[in-house]
N, C-alpha and C positions, 0 to 999 in steps of 0.2 A: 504494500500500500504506500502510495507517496506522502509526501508531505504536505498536509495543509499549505494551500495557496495563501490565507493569512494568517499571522500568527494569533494560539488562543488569549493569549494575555500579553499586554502590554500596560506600559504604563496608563494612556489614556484611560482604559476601559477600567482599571484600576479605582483611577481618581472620581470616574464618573459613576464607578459601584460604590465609591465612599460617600460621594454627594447625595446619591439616593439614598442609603441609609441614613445619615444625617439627616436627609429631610425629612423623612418619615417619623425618628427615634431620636435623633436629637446625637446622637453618637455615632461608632462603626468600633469594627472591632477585627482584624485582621483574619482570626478564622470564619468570620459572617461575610467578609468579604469574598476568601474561599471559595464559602460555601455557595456563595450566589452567582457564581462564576465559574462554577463546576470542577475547581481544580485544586489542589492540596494547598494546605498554608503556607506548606515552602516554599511552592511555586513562588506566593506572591512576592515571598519575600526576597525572590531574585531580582527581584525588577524597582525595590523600593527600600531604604534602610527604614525599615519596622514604622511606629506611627509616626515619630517625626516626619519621617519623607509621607505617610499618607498625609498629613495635615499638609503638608507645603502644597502636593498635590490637590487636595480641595483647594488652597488660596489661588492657584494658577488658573482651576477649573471657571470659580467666582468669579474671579477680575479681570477673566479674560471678554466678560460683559460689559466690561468698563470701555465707553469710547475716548481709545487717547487722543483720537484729535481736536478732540473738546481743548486739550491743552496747547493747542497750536493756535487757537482765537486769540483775539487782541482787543481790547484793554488787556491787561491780568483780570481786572474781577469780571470780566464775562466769564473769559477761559477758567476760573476756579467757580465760579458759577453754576457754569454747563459739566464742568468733569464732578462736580459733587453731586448734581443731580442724577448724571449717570453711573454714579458711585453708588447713589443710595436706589438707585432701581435696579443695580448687577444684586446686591447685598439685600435686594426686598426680592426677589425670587427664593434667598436662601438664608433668611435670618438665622436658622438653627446654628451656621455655621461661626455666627459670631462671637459666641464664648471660646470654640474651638481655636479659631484663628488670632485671637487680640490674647492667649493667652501662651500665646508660642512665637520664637521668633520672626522675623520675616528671613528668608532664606535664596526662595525661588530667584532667579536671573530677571529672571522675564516682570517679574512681580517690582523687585529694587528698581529697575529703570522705568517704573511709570514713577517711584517715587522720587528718585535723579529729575526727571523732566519735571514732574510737578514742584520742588525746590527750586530748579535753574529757571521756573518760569516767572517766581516769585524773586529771587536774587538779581535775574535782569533785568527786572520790572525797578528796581531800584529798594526792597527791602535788603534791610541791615539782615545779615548773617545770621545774626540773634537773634530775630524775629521770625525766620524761616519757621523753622521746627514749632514756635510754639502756634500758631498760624495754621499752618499745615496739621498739627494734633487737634487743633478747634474744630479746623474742618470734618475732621473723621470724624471729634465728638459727634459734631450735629448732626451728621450722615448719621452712624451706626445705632447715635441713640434713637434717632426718625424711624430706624429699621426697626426697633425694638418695639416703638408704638406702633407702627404698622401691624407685629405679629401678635399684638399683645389683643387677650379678649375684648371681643366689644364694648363689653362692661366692665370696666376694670372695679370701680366704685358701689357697693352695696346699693341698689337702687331702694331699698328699703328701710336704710336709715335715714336718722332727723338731721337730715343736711339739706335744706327747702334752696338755700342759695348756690350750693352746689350742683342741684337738679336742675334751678334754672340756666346756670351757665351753662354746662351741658345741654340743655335741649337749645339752647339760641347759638350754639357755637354748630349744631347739625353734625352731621355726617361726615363732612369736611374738616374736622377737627385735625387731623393728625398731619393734614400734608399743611394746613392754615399753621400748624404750629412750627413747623419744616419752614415753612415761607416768610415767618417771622424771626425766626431764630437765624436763616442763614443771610437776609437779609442786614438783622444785626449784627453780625459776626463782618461783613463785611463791610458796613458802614465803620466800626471800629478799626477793621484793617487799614482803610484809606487814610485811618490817622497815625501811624505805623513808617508812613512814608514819610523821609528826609524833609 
């Protein structure tokens, strides 16, 4: 019998049976991986150093949703505008994965040079050095935490307790609550950055 014309496992299909479990469970786990892939646990571990390399492999998976030529617009705050929106809509297809990812290094190649471009675009835009990083960590706050509300229950708030002003925010804030809060917050974030500048 010859050789399969493609091979059974590779890193992709790896990364993308890690992401499905994640979304589903909230975690993965190298023999479930295996197991949903039909092939021993050693296999996979040929192709991946154990969860760290799965983890990196989800982050590649996620942010390869990310459009980087969001980061090629001009002003800077369009271009950190447009890549944070499309930051938080790679990252809202797959909230589960954000405990996973923010609590392990960044490693991937491909991953560091969106965040090289997104730095160089704020350093040549005229922010001081020092401002870079903290700037750039605002932005993810308010993405990742936007993700957070996006996955989080529709009710987060006991609708049965004696909080009559808390219900009426809620019901006049609608349904559009979560991204109205996204659109305020990154608004702010970037109204303050502009004072930032030399």
């Amino acid at each position: 019998m010859g050789r399969p014309s493609k091979a059974l496992l590779d890193r992709e299909r790896i990364g993308a049976t890690a992401l499905a479990l994640v979304d589903e469970d909230g975690d993965f786990s190298v023999p479930r991986i295996a197991r949903r892939l039909g092939v021993q646990t050693a296999s996979v571990y040929h192709h991946v150093d154990g969860r760290a390399g799965i983890v990196e492999l989800l982050r590649v998976q996620v942010s390869a949703a990310i459009d980087l030529t969001t980061l090629d617009l001009r002003p800077w705050d369009t271009a950190l505008e447009a890549w944070a929106r499309s930051y938080r809509a790679a990252f809202a297809a797959h909230p589960r994965t954000i405990l996973l990812l923010t609590t392990s290094q960044v490693a991937a190649p491909e991953v560091l040079a969106q965040y090289e471009r997104a730095v160089a675009l704020l350093l040549d835009s005229g922010f001081p050095p020092a401002a870079a990083m903290p700037l750039l960590t605002a932005v993810e706050n308010v993405v990742l935490g936007s993700v957070l509300d996006l996955a989080a229950p529709e009710t987060v708030w006991d609708p049965n307790a004696d909080t009559p002003r808390l219900a009426e925010a809620l019901r006049a804030a609608g349904p559009g609550r979560t991204d109205a809060a996204f659109d305020l917050a990154l608004t702010a974030l970037l109204t303050r950055a502009r004072t930032l500048l030399p």
